[in-house]
Structure formats: C-alpha cells, structure tokens
Backbone bond lengths (Angstrom), bond angles and torsions (degrees), N, CA, C in turn:
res aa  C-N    CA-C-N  psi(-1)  N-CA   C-N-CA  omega(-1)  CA-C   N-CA-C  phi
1 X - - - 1.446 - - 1.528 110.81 -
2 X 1.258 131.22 -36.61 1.156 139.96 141.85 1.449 134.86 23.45
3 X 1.666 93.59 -73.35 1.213 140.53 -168.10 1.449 101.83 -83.97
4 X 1.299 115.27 -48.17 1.217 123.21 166.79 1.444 133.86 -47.40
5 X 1.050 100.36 -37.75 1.553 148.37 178.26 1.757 110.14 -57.74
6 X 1.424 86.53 -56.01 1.731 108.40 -170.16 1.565 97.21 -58.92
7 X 1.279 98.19 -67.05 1.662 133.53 -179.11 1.454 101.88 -18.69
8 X 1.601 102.92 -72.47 1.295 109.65 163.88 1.204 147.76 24.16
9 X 1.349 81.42 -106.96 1.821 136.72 161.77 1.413 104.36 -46.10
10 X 1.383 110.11 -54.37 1.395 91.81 -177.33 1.198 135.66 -99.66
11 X 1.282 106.69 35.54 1.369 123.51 -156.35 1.816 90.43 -134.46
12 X 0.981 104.61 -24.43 1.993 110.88 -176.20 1.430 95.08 -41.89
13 X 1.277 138.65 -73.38 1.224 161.64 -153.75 1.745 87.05 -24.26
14 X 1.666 103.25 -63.75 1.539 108.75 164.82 0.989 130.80 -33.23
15 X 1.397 132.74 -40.44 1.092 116.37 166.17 1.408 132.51 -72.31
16 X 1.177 129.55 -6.90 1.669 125.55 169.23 1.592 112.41 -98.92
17 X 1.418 96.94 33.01 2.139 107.12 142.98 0.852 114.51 -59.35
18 X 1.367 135.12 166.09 1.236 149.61 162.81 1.529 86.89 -77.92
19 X 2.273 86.07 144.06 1.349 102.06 179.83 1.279 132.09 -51.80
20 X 1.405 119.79 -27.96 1.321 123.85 -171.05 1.953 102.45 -62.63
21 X 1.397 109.02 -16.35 1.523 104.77 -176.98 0.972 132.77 -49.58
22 X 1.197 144.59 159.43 1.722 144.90 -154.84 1.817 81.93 -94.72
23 X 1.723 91.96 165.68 2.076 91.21 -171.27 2.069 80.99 -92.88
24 X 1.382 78.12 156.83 1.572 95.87 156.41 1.413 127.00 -74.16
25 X 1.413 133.08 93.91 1.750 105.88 170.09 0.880 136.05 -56.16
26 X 1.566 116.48 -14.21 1.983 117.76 -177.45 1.585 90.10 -83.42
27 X 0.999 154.70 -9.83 1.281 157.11 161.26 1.066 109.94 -75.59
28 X 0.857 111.29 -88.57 2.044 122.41 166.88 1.603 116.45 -7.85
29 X 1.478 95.38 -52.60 1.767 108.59 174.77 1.276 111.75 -65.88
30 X 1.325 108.27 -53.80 1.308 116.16 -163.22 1.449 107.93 -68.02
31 X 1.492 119.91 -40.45 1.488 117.40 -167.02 1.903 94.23 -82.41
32 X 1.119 127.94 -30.69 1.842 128.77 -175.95 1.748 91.63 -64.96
33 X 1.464 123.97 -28.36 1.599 109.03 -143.02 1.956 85.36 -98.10
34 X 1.179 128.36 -17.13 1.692 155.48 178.60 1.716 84.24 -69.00
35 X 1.245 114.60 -96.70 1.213 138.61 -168.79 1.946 108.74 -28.03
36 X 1.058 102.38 -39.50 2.231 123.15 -165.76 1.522 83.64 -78.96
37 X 1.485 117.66 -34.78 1.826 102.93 -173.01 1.803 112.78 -92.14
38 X 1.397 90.93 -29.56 1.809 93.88 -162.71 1.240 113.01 -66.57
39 X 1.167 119.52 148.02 1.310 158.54 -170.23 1.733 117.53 -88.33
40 X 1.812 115.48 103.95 1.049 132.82 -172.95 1.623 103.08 -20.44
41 X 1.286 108.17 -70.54 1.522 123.27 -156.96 1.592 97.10 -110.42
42 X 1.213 125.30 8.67 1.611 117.12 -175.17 1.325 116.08 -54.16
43 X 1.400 96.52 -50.36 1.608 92.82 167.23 1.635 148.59 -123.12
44 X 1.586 84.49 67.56 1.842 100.14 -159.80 1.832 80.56 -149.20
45 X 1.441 101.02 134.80 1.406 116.18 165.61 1.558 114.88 -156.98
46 X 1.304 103.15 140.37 1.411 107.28 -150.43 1.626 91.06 -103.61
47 X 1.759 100.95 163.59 1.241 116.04 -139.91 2.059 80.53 -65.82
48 X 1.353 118.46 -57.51 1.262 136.53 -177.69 1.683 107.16 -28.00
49 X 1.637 122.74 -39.03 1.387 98.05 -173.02 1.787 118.47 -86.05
50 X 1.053 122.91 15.83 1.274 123.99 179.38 1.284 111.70 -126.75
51 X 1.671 108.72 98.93 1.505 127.92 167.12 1.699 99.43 -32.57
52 X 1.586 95.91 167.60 1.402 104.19 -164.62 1.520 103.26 -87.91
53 X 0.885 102.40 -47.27 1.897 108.45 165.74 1.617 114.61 -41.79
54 X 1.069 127.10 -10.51 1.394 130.96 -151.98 1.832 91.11 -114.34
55 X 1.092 105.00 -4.87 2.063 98.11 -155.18 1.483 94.85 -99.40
56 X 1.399 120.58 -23.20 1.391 128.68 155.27 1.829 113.79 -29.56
57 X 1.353 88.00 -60.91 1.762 93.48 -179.39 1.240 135.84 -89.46
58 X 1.662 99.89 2.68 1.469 101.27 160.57 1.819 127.33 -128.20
59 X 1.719 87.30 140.45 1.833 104.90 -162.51 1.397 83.31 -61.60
60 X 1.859 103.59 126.00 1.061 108.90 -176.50 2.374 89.16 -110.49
61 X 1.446 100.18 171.93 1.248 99.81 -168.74 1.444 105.79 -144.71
62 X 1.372 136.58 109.02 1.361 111.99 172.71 1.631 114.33 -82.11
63 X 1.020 131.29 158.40 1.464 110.56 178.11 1.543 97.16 -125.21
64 X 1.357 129.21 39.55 1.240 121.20 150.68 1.402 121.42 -77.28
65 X 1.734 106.45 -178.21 1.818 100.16 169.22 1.331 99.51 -73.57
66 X 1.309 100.66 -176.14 1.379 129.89 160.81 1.096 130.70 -17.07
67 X 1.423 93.18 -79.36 1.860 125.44 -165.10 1.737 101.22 -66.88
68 X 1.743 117.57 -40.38 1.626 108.50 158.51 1.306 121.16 -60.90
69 X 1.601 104.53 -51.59 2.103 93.06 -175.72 1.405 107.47 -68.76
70 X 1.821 119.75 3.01 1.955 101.69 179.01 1.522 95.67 -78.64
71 X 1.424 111.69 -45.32 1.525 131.75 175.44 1.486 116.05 -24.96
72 X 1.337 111.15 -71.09 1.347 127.27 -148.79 1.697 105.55 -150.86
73 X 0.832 140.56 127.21 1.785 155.28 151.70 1.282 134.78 -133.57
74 X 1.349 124.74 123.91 1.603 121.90 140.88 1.500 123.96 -18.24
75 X 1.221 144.97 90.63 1.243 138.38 -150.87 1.526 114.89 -69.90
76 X 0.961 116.68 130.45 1.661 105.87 -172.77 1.978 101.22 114.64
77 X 1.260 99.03 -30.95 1.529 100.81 178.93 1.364 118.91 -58.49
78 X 1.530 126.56 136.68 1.130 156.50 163.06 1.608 100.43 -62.70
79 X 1.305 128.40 172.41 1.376 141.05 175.04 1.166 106.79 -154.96
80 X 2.401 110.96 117.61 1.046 103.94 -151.60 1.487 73.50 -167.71
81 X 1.613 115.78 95.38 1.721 120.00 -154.26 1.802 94.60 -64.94
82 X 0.920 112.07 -177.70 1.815 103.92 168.86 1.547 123.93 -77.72
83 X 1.463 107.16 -29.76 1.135 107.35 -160.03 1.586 104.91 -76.27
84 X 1.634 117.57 -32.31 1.207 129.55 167.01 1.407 128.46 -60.03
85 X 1.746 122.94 -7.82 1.343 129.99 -157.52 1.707 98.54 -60.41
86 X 1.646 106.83 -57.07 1.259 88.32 172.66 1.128 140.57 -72.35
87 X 1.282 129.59 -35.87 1.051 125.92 160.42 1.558 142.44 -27.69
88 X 1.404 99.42 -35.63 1.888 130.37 174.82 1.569 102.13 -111.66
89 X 1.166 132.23 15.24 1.775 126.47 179.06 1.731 98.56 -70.02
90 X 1.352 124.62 -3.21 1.561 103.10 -179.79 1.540 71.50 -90.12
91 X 1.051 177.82 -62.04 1.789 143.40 -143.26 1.297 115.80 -66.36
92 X 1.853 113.41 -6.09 1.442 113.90 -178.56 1.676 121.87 -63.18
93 X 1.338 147.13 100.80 1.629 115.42 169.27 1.039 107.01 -40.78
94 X 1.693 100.28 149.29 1.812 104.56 175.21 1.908 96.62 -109.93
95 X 1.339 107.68 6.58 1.554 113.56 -161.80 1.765 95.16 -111.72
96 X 1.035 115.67 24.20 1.704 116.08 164.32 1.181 131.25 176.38
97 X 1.249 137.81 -175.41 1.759 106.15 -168.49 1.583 125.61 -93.43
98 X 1.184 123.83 147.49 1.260 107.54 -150.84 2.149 84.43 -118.26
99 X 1.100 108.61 121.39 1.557 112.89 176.02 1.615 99.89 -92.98
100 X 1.419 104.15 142.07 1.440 116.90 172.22 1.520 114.41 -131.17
101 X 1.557 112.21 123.26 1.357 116.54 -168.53 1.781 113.59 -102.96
102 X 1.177 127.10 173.55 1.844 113.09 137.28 1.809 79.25 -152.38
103 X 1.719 106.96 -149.52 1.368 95.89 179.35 1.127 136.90 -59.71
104 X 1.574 104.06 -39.33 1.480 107.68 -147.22 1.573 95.75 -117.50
105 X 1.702 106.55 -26.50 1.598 107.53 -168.58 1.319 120.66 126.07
106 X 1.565 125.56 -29.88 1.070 139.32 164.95 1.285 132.15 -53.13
107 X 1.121 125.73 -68.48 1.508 131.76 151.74 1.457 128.49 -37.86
108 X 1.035 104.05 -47.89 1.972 111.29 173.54 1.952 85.59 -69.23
109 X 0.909 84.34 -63.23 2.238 77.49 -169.69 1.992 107.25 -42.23
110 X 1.246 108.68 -4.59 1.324 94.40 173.39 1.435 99.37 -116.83
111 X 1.728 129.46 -1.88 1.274 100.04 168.98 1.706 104.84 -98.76
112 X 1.584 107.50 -6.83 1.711 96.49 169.76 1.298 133.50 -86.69
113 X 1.642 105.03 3.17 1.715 107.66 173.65 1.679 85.43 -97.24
114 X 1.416 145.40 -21.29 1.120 105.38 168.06 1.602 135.21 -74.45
115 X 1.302 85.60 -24.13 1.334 81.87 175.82 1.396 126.62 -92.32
116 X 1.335 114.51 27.98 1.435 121.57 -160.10 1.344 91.57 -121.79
117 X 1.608 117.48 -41.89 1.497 120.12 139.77 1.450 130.16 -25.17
118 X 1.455 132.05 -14.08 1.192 133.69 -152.87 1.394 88.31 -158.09
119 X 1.419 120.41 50.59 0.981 115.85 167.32 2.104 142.71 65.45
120 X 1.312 68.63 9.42 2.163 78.39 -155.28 2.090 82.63 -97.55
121 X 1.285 108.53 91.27 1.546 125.25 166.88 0.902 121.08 -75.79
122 X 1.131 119.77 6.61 1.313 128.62 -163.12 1.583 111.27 -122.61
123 X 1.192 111.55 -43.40 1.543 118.34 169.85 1.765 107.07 -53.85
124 X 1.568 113.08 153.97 1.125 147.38 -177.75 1.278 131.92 -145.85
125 X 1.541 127.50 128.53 1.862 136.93 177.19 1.592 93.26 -68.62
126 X 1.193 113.44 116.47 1.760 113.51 157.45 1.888 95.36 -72.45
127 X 1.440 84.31 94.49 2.073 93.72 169.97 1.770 104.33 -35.97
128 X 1.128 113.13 158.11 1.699 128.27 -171.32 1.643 128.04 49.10
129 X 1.417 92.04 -22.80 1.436 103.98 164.14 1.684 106.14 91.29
130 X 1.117 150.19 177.60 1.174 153.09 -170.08 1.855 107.65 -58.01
131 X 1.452 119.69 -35.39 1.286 115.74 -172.61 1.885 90.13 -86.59
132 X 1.460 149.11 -30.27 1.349 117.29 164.83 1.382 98.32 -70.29
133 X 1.495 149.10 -75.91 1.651 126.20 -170.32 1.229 112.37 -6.54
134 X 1.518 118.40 -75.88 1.770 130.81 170.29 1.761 104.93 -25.21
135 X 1.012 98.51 -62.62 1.740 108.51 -164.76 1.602 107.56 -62.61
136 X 1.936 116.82 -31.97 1.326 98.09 -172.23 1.294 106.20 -112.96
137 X 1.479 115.79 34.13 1.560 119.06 169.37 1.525 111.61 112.14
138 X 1.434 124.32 -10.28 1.027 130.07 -157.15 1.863 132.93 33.23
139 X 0.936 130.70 -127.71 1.854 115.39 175.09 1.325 105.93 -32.19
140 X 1.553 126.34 -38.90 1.680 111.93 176.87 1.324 118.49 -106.58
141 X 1.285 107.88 48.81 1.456 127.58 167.23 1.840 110.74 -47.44
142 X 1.378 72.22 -57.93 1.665 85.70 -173.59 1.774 117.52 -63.12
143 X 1.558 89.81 -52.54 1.533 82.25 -172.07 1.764 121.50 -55.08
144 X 1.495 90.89 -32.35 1.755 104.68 -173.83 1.245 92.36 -68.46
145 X 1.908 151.96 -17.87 1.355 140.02 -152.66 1.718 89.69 -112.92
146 X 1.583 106.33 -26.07 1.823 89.49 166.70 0.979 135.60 -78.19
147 X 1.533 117.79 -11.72 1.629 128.96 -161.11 1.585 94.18 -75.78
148 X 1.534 117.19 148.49 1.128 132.05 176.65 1.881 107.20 -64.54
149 X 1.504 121.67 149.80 0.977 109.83 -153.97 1.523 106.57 -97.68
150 X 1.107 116.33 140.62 2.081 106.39 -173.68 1.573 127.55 -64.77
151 X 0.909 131.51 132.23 1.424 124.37 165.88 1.494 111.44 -112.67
C-alpha cells in the first residue's frame, strides 16, 4: 500500500487541473483502495472522550494561521496551518496521538486525511473544531459529558 501511497503523492500535482481534466486512475485507485479500509470514526475524536489528565499526552496542533493561534489557542497547542501539515509532518510524534484542530473541524479534517494517507494513524480531527472544545467545557469536556444528566 505504500507504493500506492507514493503513487499518490505524486500524482496530486494532477489534481489541481482545471476541472474540465480527465480523472487520474493512479489516483482514483489509490484514493478508492484508502477509502475500502478507512474507518467511520478512525479519525475524528470528540473533544468529550479525552479526560483532562489525558491532554497532557497528546501533541495537540492547531492548524490555523498565525494571526488566529496569536489570538486564541488550546494551550499546549503547536501551530501547524493545514496546508503545511504535510509538508512539516516530520514535527508530528508518530509514538502518541497527535489531535488536529482549526475552528470548526473542516480544514484540519483535510489536513488529517492527508496525512492519514501517508500513513500518520495516529493523527486525529478534534470534531467541532476549537469553538465546540470552547462550547463543551474544553479540558473538562469530559468530566462535564460524564456527569449524570439533571432533571
């Protein structure tokens, strides 16, 4: 798969033709043969499943610009825009989980299927993006999502 992998990659370039362009099949293959293995939720984890004690150990990443992570951050966050993920993925650990944010979730979700493409199993979309973190308590996401619910 590897190889496949490579193929890929080097074949991306193809994809920023103009639309009218014929599709690539070494792409085509490669992205259908990605797609037949991946995993619904493999790489999406919501702010709620990682106790607060736990956020210590994971490389967290915002993948906004600049001028947002000078603004505003997840504390502990790295700054690593999306478009650059691959480009800078040797700063990724490959030895623990690496969370990837922007606002909403969207943008980081396109730099973690690439790099999930390239092998990085380990990377993850923080679901909602930094404004749900905000919304579900942030580090006590979790605890506030275990508490029994009030009536």
């Amino acid at each position: 798969m590897n190889t496949t992998l490579v193929t890929l990659f080097a074949s991306i370039a193809l994809l920023v033709a103009p639309a009218h362009a014929e599709e690539n099949p070494v792409v085509v293959d490669a992205l259908s043969g990605y797609m037949d293995f991946a995993e619904y939720s493999g790489s999406l984890i919501w702010p709620e499943q990682i106790p607060a004690a736990d956020w210590k150990k994971v490389f967290i990443v915002d993948a906004r610009d600049a001028g947002q992570f000078a603004k505003e951050h997840i504390p502990g966050a790295v700054n690593i825009e999306w478009r650059q993920a691959v480009a800078r993925r040797a700063e990724l650990p490959k030895d623990r989980m690496v969370v990837m944010y922007c606002n909403s979730g969207s943008l980081s979700a396109q730099a973690v299927f690439a790099l999930r493409l390239l092998g990085y199993d380990n990377v993850k979309v923080l679901q909602d993006g930094i404004e749900g973190w905000k919304a579900k308590g942030g580090f006590d996401a979790h605890a506030r999502a275990s508490k029994p619910a009030g009536h």
